[in-house]
C-alpha positions as CSV (number, residue, x, y, z in Angstrom):
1,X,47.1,103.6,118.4
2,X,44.2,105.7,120.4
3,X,44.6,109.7,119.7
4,X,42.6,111.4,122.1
5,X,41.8,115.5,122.1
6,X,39.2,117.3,124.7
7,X,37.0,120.3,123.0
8,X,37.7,123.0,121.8
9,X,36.2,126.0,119.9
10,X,37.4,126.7,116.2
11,X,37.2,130.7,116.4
12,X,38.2,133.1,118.8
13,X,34.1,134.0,119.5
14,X,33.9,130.7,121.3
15,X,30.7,129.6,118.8
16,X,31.5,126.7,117.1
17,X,32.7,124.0,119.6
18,X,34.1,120.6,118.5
19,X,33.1,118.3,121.1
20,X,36.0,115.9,122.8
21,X,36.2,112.8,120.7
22,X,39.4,110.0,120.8
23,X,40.5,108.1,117.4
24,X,41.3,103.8,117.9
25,X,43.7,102.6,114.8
26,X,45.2,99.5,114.2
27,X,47.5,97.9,111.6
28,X,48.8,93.8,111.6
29,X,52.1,93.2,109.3
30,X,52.7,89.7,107.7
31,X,56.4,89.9,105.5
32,X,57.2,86.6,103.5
33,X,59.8,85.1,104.9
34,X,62.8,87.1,102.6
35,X,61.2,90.4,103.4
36,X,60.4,90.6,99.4
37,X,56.4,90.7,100.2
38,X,54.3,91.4,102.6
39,X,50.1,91.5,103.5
40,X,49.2,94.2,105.9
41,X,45.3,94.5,107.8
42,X,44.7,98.4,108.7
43,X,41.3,99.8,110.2
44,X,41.2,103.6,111.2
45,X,38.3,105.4,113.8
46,X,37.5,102.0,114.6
47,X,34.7,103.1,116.8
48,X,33.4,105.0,114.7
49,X,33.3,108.6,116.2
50,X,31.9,111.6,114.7
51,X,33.9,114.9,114.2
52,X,34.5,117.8,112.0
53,X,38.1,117.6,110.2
54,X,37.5,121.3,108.8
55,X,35.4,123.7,110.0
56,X,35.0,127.1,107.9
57,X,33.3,130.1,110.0
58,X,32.0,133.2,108.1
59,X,29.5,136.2,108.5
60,X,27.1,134.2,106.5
61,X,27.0,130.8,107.9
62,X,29.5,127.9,109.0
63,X,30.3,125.3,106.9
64,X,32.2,121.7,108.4
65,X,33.5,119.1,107.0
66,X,32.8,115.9,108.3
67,X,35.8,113.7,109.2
68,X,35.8,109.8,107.7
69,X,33.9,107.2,109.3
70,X,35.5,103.8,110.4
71,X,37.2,102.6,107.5
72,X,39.2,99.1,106.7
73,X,41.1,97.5,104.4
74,X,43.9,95.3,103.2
75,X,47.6,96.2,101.3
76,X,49.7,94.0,99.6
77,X,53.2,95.5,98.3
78,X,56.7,93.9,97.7
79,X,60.2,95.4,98.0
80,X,63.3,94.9,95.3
């Protein structure tokens, strides 16, 4: 999936500006033949963009949170 957003500011003052920034994730399936188990391949932000996921604006200074870099992994789970 891509998610794409253009900027926008995170107060009404127009001060702190999140720049535009779009979000590549992908996920690959494998189920066992029986649909009992199955192996799954996930990677998120895959290129790796950097953006706030919070941003906290006060009269005494902003504070952001940094959202998660690229990330990847691997799941395993079965169904009864």
């Amino acid at each position: 999936t891509y998610f794409y957003t253009d900027s926008y500011y995170w107060e009404p003052d127009n001060r702190v500006e999140q720049d535009a920034y779009g979000l590549l994730n992908a996920q690959v399936k494998w189920t066992a033949p029986g649909e009992n188990y199955y192996v799954r391949v996930f990677g998120r932000n895959l290129t790796d963009e950097e953006y706030f996921s919070q941003v906290t604006v006060t009269n005494t200074g902003d504070l952001g949170g940094a959202a998660p870099p690229r990330t990847y992994g691997i799941g395993v789970g079965c169904t009864f």
